[in-house]
N, C-alpha and C positions, 0 to 999 in steps of 0.2 A: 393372311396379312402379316409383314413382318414387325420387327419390333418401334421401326422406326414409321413404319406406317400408323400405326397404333397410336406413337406417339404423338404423333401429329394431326389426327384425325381433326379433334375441336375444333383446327383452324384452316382446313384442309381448304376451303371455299375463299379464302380471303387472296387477293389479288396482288401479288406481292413477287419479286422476282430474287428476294435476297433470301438465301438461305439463312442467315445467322438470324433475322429479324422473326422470318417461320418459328425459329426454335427458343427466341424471347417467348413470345406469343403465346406457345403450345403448352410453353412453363409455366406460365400466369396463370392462362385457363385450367392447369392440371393443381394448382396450388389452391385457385380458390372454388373449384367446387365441392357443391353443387351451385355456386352462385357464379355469374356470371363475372369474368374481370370486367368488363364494362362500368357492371355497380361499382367497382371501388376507381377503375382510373377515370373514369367522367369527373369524382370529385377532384381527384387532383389537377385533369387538367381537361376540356372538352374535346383537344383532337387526340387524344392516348385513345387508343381503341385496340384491344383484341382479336375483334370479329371484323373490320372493315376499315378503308385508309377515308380519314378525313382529313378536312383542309379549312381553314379561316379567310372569306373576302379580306384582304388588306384592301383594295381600293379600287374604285369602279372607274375610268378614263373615258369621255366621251371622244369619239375619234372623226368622226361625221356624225350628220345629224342623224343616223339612226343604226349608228355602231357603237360599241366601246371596248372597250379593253381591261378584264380583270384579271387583276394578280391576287393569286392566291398563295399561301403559308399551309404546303401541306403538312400533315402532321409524322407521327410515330410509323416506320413502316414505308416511307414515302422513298420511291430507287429515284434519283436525277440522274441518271445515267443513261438517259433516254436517248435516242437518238433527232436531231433536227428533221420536220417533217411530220413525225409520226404526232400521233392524237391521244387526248386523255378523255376518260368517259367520267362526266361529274353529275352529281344528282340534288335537286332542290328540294327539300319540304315545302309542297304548295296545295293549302286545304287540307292538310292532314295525311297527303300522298306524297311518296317519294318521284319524283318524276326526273328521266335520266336521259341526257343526248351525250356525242362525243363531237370535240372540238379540236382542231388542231393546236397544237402549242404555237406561240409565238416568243416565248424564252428560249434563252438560249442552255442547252442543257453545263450542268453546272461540271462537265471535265474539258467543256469549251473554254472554260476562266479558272481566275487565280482562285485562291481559298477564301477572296473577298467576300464569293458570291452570295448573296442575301438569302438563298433556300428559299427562295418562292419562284411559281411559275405563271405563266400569262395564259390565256386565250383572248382572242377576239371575234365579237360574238356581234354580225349582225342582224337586226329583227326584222321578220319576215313578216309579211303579213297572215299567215298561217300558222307561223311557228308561236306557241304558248308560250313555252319557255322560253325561246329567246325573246321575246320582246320583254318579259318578266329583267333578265340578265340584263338586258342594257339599261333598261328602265326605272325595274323596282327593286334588285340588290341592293341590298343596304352591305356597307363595310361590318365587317364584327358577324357576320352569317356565316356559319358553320355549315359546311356543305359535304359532300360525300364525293369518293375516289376513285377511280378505276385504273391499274395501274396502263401507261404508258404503253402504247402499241402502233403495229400499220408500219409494213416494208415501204414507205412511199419516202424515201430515203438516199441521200448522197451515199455514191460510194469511195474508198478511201485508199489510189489516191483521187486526186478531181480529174475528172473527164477532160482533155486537152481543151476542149471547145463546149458550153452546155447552153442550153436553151429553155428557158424557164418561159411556156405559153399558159396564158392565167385570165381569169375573167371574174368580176365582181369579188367573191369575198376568197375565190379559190388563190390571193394571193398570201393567205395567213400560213399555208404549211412551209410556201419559199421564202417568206420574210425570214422566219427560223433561219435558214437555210442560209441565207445571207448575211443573217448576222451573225451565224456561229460563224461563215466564215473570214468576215471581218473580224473577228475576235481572234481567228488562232492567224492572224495573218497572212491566209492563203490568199493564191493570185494566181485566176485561168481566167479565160477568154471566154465572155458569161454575158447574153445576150438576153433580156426583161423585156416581152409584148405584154404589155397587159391593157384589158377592155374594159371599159366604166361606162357609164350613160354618159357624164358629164363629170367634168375635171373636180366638183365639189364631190364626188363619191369615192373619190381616191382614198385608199387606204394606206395609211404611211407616207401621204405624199412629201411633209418636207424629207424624210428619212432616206426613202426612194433616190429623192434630188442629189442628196449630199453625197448619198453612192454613186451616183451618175458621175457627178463636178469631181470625186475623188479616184474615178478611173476603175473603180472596182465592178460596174455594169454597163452596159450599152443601154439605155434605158429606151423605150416607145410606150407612150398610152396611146388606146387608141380608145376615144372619149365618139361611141356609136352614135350618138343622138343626131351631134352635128355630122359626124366624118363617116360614119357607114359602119355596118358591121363587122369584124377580124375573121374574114372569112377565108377559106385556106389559100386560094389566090391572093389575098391581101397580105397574110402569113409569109409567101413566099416570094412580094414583093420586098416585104421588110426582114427578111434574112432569104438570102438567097442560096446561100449554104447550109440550109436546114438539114437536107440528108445529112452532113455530116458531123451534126451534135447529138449529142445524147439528152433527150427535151423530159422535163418533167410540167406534167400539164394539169391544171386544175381547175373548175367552174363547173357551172351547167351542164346539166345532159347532152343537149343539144350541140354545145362547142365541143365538148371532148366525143362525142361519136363522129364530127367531120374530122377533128384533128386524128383520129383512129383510121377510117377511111384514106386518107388521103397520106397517112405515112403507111399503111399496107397496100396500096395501090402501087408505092411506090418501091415495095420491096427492103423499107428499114425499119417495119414493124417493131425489131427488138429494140430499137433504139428510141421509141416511146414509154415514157412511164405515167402511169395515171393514177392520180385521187381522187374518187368522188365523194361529193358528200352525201351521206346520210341516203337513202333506202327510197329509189326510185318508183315510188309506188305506183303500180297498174303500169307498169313502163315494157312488161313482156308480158304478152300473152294475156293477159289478166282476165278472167272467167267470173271468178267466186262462186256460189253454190248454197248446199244446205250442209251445216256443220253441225252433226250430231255426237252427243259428250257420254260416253258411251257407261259408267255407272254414275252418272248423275239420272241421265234420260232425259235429258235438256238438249234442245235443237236452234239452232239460228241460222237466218238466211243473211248471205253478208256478199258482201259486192269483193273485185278483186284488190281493192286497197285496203279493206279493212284484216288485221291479222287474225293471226287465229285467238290469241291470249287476249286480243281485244274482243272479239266474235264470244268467247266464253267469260269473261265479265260483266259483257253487257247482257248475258242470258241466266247470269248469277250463281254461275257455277264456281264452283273454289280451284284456281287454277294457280300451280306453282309459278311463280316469277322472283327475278332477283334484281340484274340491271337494265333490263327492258330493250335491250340495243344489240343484241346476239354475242355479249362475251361469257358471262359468267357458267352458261349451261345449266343454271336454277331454272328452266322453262322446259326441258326437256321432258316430253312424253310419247308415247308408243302412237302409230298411226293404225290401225286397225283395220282401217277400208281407204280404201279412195286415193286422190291424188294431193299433192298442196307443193305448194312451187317455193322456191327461196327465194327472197326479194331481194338480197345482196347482188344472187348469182345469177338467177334465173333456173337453175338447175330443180329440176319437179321429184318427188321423193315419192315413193308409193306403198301400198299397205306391210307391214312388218318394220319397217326400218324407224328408226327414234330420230325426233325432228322437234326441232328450238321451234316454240306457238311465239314468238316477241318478233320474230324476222321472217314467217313463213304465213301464207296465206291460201284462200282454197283457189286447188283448180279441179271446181268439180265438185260434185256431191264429195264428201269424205266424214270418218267416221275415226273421234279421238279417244284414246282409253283412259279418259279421266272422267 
């Protein structure tokens, strides 16, 4: 290890993409141990942090009736230099546990604006009836809640300069990564031939509807909703009634499983596969193959029978094994352990991983008897 590895070790895990902020950081930590710099910058300020990037609720925005919109004030450490599109991973204190999703940003990242820019970023976050945490987010955040960071990630991203012709196809909340997308490029005053399908139940589930409008009225979108309940599904016939010159944009698409595997099908059917870009959200569980098995924790001696949704990092807490975790969502690499026996699939990729190889327990699940070295 060289000298500059060494010197950075203390903060080596912290998620951060600037280099000058790493070697703030590395300095603190190397000054004040054996005590943690946390002990001293918490008191001066609660989002200075050493070991991890926080952020402060500024304000909760109800957007529909069962969305909202938070802006946060990240702290010490915090790159805006993100790209429109991509997703930040934030984590709650709830019941004494940190608990972690990623959302897409809906700020506009701050070298899209003048130097006015306020240093805070948005998501908008709608509550599912499954999701814990989001319904928490739209519902019980309070402003002044100090939350946790993950820095800024995910190619699902404009490139520069704009595509002659683009095609933004989006369904229920997969309109929060293109909203970005359109407002950064309102903001640096770009101007290409930009065509908006987007699917809702019903015109009150619109997200950013007056915003959407004004872009429409201002020439910057071609706008469609297509509100299913009444008017039918956006199915890829109805797609290709409502732009008819599909093949020849470059479409970024985002929703449901179900809508992004026909809008996949039917632009590789058609031989412009490259010219689809896709976001999904969050970790289609039991969506390939799904098996699960008996998961045996191999110097514990603890075994759990767990179905194909349930992960592995879950499978070994609820059997009360001590298992390493960090941000729960497959970035940090805090979960990584040795597989030992057996099979266990990725949830992201679907891609199955087999004995010897080291595999993330927070986004992998069994397929199959398998046997973990923790």
């Amino acid at each position: 290890m060289g000298w500059l590895e060494r010197f950075e070790e203390p903060v080596a895990g912290i998620a951060t993409r600037n280099r000058g902020s790493r070697w703030a950081r590395a300095a603190v930590a190397r000054i004040t141990t054996p005590l943690l710099p946390d002990d001293y910058l918490h008191l001066a300020n609660p989002l200075w942090s050493a070991r991890e990037l926080r952020g402060k609720v500024v304000s909760v925005t109800a957007e529909t009736e069962d969305s909202a919109t938070i802006r946060i004030r990240p702290g010490w450490g915090f790159s805006f230099d993100y790209a429109a599109g991509q997703y930040v991973g934030i984590g709650v204190l709830m019941q004494g546990r940190w608990t972690w999703r990623s959302y897409s940003l809906t700020s506009v990242p701050v070298s899209a604006v003048d130097d006015g820019h306020d240093r805070t970023i948005s998501i908008t976050v709608k509550a599912m009836p499954e999701g814990f945490l989001s319904s928490h987010l739209v519902t019980g955040l309070q402003p002044g809640t100090v939350v946790r960071l993950a820095a800024p990630r995910g190619e699902f991203v404009l490139p520069e300069p704009l595509p002659a012709k683009v095609l933004f196809a989006t369904a229920g909340s997969g309109i929060t990564p293109i909203i970005s997308m359109l407002r950064t490029i309102r903001h640096r005053g770009q101007r290409t031939d930009i065509r908006v399908v987007h699917s809702v139940p019903l015109a009150a589930d619109l997200l950013f509807a007056e915003e959407l409008g004004s872009m429409a009225d201002d020439g910057l979108i071609d706008l469609h909703v297509q509100t299913t309940r009444p008017d039918g599904q956006l199915t890829p016939r109805r797609l290709e009634e409502l732009v008819p010159d599909w093949r020849l944009r470059q479409t970024w698409a985002c929703g449901p499983a179900g809508f992004l595997d026909s809008l996949q099908a039917m632009f590789t059917e058609s031989g412009v596969g490259d010219s689809l870009h896709i976001e999904r959200f969050a970790l289609e569980r039991g969506a390939v193959g799904a098996r699960g098995g008996t998961v045996s924790f191999q110097r514990s001696g603890q075994s759990a029978e767990v179905d194909g949704a349930t992960t592995l990092l879950e499978a070994g807490e609820s059997a009360g094994v001590l298992m390493p975790f960090g941000c729960r969502m497959g970035i940090c690499q805090s979960c990584v352990v040795m597989l030992e026996q057996g099979c266990v699939r990725d949830l992201r990729s679907g891609v199955e991983h087999v004995e010897g190889e080291r595999i993330q327990t927070c986004i992998s699940v069994a397929a199959g008897d398998c046997t973990l070295g923790v």
